[in-house]
ZAMARGU-4260 file (C-alpha; in steps of 0.2 Angstrom, whole numbers, plus 5000, padded with zeros to 4 digits):
<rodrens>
0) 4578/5975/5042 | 4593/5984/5034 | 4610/5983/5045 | 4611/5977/5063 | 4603/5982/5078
5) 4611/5997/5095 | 4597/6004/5108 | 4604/6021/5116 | 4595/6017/5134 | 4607/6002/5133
10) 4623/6010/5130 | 4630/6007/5146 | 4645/5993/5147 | 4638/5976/5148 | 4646/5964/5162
15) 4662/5953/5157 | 4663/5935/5162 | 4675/5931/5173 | 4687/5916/5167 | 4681/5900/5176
20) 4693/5887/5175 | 4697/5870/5168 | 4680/5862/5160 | 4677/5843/5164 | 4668/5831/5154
25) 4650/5832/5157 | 4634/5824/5152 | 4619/5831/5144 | 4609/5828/5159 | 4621/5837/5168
30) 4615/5856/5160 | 4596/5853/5161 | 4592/5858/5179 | 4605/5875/5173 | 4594/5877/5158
35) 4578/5875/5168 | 4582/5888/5178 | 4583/5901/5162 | 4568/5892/5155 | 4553/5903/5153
40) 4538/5889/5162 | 4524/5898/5156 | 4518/5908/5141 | 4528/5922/5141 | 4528/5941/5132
45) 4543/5951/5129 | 4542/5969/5122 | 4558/5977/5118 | 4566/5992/5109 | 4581/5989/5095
50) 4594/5999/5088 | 4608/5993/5077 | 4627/5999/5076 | 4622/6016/5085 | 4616/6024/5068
55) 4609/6012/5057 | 4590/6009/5063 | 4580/6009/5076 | 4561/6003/5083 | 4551/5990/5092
60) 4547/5973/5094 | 4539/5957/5103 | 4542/5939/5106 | 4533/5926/5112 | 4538/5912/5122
65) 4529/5895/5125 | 4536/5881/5134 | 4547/5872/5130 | 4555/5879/5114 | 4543/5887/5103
70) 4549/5906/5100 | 4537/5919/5089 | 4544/5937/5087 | 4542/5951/5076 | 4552/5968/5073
75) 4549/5983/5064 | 4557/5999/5060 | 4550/6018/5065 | 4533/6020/5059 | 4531/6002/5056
80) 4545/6002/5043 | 4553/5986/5039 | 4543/5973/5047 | 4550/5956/5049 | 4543/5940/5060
85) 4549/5922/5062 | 4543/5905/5071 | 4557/5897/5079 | 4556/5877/5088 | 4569/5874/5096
90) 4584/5876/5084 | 4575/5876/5068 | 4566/5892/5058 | 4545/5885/5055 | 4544/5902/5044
95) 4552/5918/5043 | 4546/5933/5036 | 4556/5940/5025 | 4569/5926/5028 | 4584/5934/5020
100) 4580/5950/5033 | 4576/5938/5047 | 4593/5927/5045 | 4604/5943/5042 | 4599/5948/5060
105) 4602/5936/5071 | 4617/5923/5062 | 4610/5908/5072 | 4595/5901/5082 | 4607/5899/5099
110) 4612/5916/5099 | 4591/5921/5096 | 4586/5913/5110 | 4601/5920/5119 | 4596/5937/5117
115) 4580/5931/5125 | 4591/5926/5141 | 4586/5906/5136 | 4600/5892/5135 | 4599/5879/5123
120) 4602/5859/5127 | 4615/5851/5118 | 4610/5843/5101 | 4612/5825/5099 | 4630/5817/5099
125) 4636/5834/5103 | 4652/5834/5116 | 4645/5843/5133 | 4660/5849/5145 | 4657/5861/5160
130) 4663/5868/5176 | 4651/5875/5190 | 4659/5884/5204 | 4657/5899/5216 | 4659/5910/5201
135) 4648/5904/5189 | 4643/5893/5178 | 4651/5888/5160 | 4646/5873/5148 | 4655/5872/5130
140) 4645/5859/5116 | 4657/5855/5103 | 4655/5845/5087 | 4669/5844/5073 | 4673/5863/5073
145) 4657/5869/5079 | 4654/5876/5097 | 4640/5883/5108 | 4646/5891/5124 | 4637/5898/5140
150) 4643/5907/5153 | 4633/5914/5169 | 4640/5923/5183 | 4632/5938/5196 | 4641/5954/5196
155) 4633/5963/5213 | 4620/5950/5214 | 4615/5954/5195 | 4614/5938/5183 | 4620/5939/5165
160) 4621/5924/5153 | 4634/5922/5138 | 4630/5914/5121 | 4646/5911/5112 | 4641/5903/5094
165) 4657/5894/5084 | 4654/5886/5067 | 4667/5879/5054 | 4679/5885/5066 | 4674/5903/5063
170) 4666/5913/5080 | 4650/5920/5071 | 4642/5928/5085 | 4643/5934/5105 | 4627/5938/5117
175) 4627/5945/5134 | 4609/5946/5144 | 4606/5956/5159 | 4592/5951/5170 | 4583/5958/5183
180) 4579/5948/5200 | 4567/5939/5196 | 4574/5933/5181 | 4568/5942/5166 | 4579/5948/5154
185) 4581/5969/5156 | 4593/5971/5141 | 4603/5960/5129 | 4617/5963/5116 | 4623/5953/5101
190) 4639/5955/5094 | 4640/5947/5076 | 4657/5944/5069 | 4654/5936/5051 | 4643/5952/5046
195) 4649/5965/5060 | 4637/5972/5067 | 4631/5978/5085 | 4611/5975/5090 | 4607/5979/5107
200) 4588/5974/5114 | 4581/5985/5131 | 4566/5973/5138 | 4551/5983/5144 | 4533/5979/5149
205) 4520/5981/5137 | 4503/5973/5130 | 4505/5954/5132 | 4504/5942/5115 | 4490/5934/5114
210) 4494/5915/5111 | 4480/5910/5098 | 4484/5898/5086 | 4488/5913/5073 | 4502/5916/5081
215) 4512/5906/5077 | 4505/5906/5058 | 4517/5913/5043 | 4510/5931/5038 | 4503/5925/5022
220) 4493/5908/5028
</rodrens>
């Protein structure tokens, strides 16, 4: 896909997240009841639109969600221009297709599954701090100078969640979804900073994915 990613129909400002505080040591088993809550339980199909930086491309896409942490999706420009598709475990590409495409639009696995409205658990040996309050909720992973923050918070009884992804010390990325009340994701943006660019996702319902074994097979196999 050439560029980044903006959809008019989601145009509109997207929440901020309120500060929330002092962060307190916190162990891993401390996030997971938060991340289950995000946590797709059963096969899930997401249809969206995509445009990126306002001018630069526009189209449609899928993904595929299967408990607990294998992602499938594809894109593709107007008329079926540009195609590109990726399986995604946990925090590690199976495929992607092309791959150069693929990692040029989204600069890191988190901030993916992010624009999907799903938080990731802390990796192994990772620090975990975290404060839940009234307001929201915030956890920070940090290891050397790599960092993976969430944020979620209600603004009028609406849930957003914020992926913040940090690596080498440099902030490569921002995502803010939007979901509706019974928690799907309605719309998600990505700000990427290393590459900047703008991609915006609008969620709507469509054919479901069929989850046969081919799909989660690389385009050539």
């Amino acid at each position: 896909m050439a560029g980044a990613l903006t959809l008019t129909a989601c145009a509109a400002a997207f929440p901020t997240a309120p500060p929330l505080g002092r962060l307190l040591p916190a162990a891993a088993n401390d996030v997971e009841a938060w991340i289950t809550s995000l946590r797709p339980t059963v096969h899930t199909s997401l249809r969206f639109n995509w445009t990126l930086n306002q001018d630069e491309g526009a189209g449609k896409g899928a993904v595929g969600i299967a408990p607990r942490d294998s992602l499938y999706f594809d894109y593709r420009g107007p008329l079926g221009s540009h195609p590109g598709s990726a399986f995604i475990l946990g925090d590690t590409a199976v495929w992607a297709e092309p791959k150069e495409d693929v990692e040029k639009l989204v600069p890191s696995y988190e901030l993916l599954w992010g624009l999907v409205g799903v938080a990731r658990p802390p990796r192994p040996g990772w620090k975990v701090d975290g404060r839940r309050d009234a307001i929201g909720t915030r956890w920070r992973y940090t290891r050397g100078a790599d960092t993976t923050e969430y944020v979620s918070w209600k603004t009028e009884g609406v849930l957003s969640l914020q992926t913040t992804v940090t690596i080498d010390g440099k902030r490569i990325g921002r995502v803010v979804t939007v979901f509706d009340a019974a928690r799907h994701p309605v719309k998600s943006r990505l700000d990427a900073y290393t590459n900047p660019a703008r991609l915006n996702l609008g969620f709507y319902q469509g054919a479901p994915l069929a989850f046969t074994q081919e799909l989660w097979l690389a385009p050539h196999n």
